[in-house]
C-alpha positions in Angstrom: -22.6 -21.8 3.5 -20.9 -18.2 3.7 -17.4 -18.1 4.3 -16.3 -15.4 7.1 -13.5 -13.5 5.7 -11.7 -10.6 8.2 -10.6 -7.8 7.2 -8.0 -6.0 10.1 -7.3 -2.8 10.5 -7.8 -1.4 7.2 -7.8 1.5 5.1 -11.1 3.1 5.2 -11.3 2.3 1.0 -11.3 -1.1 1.9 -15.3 -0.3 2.2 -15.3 -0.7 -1.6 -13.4 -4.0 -1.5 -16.0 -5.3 0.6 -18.5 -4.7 -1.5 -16.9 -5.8 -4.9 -16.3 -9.0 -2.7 -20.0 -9.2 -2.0 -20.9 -8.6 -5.5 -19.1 -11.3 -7.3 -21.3 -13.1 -9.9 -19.6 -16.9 -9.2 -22.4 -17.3 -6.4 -19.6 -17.4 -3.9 -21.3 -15.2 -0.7 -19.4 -14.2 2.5 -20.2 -13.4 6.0 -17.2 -10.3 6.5 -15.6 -9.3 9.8 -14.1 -6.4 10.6 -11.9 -4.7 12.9 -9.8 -1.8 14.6 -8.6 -0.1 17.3 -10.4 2.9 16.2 -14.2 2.1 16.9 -15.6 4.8 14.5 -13.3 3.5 11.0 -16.2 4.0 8.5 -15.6 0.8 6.8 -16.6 -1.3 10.0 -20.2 0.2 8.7 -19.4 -2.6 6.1 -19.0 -5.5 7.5 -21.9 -7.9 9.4 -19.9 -8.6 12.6 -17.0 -6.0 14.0 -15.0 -6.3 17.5 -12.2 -3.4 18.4 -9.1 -4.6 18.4 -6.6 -3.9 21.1 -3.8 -1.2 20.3 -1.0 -4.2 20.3 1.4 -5.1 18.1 4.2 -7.8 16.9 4.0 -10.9 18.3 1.4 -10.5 20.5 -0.6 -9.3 18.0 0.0 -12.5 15.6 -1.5 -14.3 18.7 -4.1 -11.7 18.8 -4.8 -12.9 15.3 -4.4 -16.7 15.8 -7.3 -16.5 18.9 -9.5 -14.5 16.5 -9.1 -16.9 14.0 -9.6 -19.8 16.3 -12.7 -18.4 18.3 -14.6 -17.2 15.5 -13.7 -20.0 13.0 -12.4 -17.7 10.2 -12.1 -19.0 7.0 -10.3 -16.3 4.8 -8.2 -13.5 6.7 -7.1 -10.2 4.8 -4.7 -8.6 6.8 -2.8 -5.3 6.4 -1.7 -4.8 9.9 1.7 -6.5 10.7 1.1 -8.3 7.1 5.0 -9.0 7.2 4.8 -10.9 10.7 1.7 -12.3 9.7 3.4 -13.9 6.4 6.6 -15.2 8.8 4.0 -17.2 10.7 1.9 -18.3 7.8 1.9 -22.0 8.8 0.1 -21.0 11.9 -2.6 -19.8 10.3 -2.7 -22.4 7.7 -2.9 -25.4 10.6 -6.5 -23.4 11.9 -7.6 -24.1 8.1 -7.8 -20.2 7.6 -6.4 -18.9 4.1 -4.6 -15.3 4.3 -4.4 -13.3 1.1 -0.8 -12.2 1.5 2.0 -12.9 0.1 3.9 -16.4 1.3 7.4 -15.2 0.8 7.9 -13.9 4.4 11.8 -12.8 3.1 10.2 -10.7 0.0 7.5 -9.3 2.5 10.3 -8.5 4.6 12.4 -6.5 1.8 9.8 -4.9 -0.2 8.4 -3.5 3.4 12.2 -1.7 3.9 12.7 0.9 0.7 16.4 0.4 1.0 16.3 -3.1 0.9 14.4 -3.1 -2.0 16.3 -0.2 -3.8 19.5 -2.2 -2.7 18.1 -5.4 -4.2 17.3 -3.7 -7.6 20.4 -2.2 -8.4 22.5 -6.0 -8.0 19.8 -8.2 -9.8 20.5 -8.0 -13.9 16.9 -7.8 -14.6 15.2 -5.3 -12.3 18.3 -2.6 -12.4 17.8 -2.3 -16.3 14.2 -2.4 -16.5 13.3 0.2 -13.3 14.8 3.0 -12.9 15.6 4.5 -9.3 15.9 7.9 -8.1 19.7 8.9 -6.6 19.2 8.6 -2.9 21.3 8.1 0.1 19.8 6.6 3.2 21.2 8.6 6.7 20.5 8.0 10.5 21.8 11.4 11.7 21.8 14.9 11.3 25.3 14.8 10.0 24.8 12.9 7.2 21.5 14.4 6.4 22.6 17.6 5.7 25.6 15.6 3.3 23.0 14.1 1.1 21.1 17.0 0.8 24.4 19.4 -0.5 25.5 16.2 -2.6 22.0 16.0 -4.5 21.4 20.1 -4.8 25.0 20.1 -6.4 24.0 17.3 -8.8 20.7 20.0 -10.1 18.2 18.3 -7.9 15.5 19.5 -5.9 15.9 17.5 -2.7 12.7 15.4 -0.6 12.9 13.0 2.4 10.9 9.8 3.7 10.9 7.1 6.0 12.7 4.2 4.9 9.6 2.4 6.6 6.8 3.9 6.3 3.3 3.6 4.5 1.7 6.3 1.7 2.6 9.6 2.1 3.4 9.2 6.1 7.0 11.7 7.0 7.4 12.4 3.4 8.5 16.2 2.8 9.7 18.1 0.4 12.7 20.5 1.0 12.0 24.1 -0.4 15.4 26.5 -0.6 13.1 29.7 1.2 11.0 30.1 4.2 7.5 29.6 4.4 6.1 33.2 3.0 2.9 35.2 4.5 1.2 33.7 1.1 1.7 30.2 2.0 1.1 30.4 5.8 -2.4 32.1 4.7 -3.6 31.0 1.8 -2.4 27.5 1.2 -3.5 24.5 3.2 -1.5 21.6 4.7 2.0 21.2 2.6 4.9 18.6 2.5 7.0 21.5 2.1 9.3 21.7 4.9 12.1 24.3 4.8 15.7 22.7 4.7 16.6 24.7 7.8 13.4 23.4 9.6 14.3 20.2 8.8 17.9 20.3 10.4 16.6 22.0 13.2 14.2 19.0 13.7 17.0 16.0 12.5 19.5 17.8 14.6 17.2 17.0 18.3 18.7 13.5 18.9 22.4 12.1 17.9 20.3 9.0 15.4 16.9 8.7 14.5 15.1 5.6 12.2 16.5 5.3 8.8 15.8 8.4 6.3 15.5 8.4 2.7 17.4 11.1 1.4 16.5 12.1 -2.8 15.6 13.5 -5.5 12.1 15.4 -6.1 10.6 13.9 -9.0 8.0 16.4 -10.3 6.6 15.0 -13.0 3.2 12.5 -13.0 2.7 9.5 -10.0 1.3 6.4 -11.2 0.1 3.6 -9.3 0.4 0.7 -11.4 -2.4 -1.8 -9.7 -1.8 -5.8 -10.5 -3.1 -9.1 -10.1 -1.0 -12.2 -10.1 -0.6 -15.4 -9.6 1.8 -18.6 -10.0 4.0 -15.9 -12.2 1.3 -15.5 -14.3 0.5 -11.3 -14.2 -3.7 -11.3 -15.2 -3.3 -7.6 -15.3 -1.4 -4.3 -14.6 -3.6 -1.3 -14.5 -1.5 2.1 -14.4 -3.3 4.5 -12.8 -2.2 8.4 -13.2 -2.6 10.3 -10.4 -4.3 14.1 -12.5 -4.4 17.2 -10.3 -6.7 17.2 -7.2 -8.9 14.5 -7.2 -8.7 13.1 -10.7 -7.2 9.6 -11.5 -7.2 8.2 -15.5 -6.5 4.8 -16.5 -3.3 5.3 -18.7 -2.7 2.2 -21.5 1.1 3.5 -20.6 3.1 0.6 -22.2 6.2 1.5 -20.4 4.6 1.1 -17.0 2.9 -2.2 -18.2 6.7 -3.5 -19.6 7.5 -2.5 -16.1 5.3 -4.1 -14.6 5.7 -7.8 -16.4 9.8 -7.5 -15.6 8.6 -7.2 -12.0 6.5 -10.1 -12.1 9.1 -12.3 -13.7 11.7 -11.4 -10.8 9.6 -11.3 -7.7 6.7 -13.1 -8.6 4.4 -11.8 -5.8 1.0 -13.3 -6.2 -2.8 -11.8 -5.5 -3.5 -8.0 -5.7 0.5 -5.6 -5.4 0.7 -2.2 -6.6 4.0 -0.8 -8.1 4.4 3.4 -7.7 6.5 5.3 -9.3 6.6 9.0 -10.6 8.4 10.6 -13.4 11.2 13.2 -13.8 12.1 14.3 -17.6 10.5 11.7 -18.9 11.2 8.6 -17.0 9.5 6.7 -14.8 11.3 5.9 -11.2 10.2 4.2 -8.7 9.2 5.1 -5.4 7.8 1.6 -3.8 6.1 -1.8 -4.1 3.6 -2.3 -2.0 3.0 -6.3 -1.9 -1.1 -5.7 -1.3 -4.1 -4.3 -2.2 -3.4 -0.2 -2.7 -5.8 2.6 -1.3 -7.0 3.4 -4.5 -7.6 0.1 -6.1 -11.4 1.0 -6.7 -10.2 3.5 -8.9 -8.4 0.8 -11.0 -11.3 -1.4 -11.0 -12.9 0.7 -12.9 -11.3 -1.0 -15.8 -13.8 -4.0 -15.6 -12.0 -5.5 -13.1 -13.3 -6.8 -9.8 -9.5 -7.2 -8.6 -10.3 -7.4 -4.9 -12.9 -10.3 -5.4 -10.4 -12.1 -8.3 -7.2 -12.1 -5.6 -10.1 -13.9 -3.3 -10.6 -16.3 -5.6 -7.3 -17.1 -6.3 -6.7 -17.5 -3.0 -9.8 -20.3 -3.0 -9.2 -21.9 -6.4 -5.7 -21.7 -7.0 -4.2 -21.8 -9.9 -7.5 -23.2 -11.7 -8.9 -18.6 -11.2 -5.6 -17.7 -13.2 -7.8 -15.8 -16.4 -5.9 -12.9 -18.5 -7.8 -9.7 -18.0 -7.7 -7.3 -20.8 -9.2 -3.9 -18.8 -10.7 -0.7 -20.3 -7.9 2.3 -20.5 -8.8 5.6 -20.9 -11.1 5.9 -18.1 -10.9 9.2 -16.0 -13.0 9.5 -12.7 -12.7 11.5 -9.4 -15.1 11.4 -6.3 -17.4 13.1 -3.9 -17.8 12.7 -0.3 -20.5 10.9 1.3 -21.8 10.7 4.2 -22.3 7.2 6.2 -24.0 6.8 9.5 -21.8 5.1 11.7 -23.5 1.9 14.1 -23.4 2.1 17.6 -21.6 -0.2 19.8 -23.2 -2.4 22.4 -22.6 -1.6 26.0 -19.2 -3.5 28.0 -17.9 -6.1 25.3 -14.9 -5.9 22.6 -18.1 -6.8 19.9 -19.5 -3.4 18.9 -22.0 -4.9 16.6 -23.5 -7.7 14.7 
């Protein structure tokens, strides 16, 4: 019998996880549901059944999840929507019989969700604050302040960029150039994080406090996502994957990441599919986040000889008896081109848009 597996509000890359899902050679075969508030994502062309969801969150949406669970007897959810609540109420899920591939540390999901919390937690445990290196940072709520971090960081040599302390991929992140936007830039360039550092106290300035705000250094040297899979503190792999100009991505044996990587694992010990990112600046590599699921550009990793999405699946089903040591394929580079993917129309007056 196929197991129904729902993937929520996704990523549109999650299209690829589907498929590696699909293609696993244990004989395992899945019926996959999918949905999102947005009745055109492309990877709903992916899965057999898809409903819209309604634009909800918190707790109403956990009980949004629950019903869906219930009503359509769902036996593996993979959730990146409200994944943090999600893993608070865990039990809930687990009473309807339904497995959920996050992790089950609802106070870890909690921290590594906040990039203060996280930094904050680093730099006390003896481990983690030898083994990754941070950028300096200050975290501000008001204009005020803002403008103090920034001065405090230029006067130390650095160039200076912001971000949300919660926030996902490169949402609100900006990079504070010293002059204004030129006639070159406005004409010839396309969409930049630039932002000038008058603009951006003009904008900070509008209210008395606003969320929190990651204040720090640029670093301009190479990102790397560092793609894992885990489980029961056992780390099956770590793939670092350098992020080339433009479109290209090469899967780096970079030891130091890897090292990295394992003294992560041994602290924090978050199981399934987590990515680590972190970019360098003369020479070392700081972090920027740890993102406790399956990244964006996993596929890309997978590339490695790797079917990582399907392996965190069957963890998830076998338990400790799908812990195997991968040994992947570095040296790979690859990029992409667009296709083009005719998107399914929805029946007529019901939350199912098509089966």
């Amino acid at each position: 019998m196929k197991k129904k597996i729902w993937f929520n509000q996704w990523f549109t890359t999650v299209a690829h996880f589907i498929n590696m899902i699909r293609s696993n050679t244990d004989g395992y075969e899945f019926k996959v549901y999918g949905t999102s508030t947005n009745k055109d994502a492309l990877y709903l062309s992916y899965c057999d059944v898809v409903y819209q969801e309604p634009n909800i969150n918190g707790e109403e949406y956990i009980l949004y999840c629950l019903d869906f669970c219930r009503k359509h007897h769902i036996d593996i959810f993979v959730p990146r929507k409200e994944n943090v609540l999600i893993a608070k109420h865990l039990h809930k899920f687990h009473q309807l019989g339904v497995k959920v591939l996050v992790c089950p540390n609802a106070k870890l999901m909690k921290r590594l969700d906040n990039k203060e919390e996280t930094y904050r937690y680093i730099i006390k445990h003896p481990i983690l604050r030898k083994a990754v290196p941070l950028p300096d940072y200050f975290i501000v709520n008001n204009g005020e302040a803002f403008k103090q971090a920034y001065h405090h960081l230029k006067n130390k040599g650095h160039k200076v960029c912001f971000k949300p302390v919660i926030g996902e991929g490169g949402n609100g992140f900006r990079i504070i150039q010293d002059k204004a936007e030129s006639i070159e830039q406005l004409f010839y360039q396309g969409i930049s994080a630039d932002i000038s550092y008058k603009h951006a106290c003009d904008i900070l300035l509008q209210q008395k406090q606003f969320p929190p705000l990651m204040v720090s250094e640029y670093m301009d040297g190479y990102e790397y996502s560092i793609d894992c899979l885990a489980y029961d503190g056992t780390l099956m792999t770590a793939i670092p994957r350098k992020k080339e100009s433009g479109r290209v991505r090469e899967l780096e044996k970079n030891t130091e990441l890897i090292e990295m990587a394992k003294k992560i694992n041994d602290v924090l010990n978050i199981p399934f599919a987590y990515n680590i990112q972190v970019k360098y600046k003369d020479g070392i590599p700081k972090l920027l986040e740890i993102n406790p699921r399956m990244s964006g550009g996993l596929h890309y990793s997978c590339l490695a000889g790797i079917n990582i999405p399907y392996q965190a699946i069957k963890l998830l089903i076998e338990g400790k008896k799908a812990i195997e040591v991968f040994h992947p394929k570095f040296g790979i580079r690859s990029s992409y081109l667009e296709k083009e993917v005719i998107l399914k129309n929805k029946y007529a007056n019901s939350r199912l848009l098509y089966k």
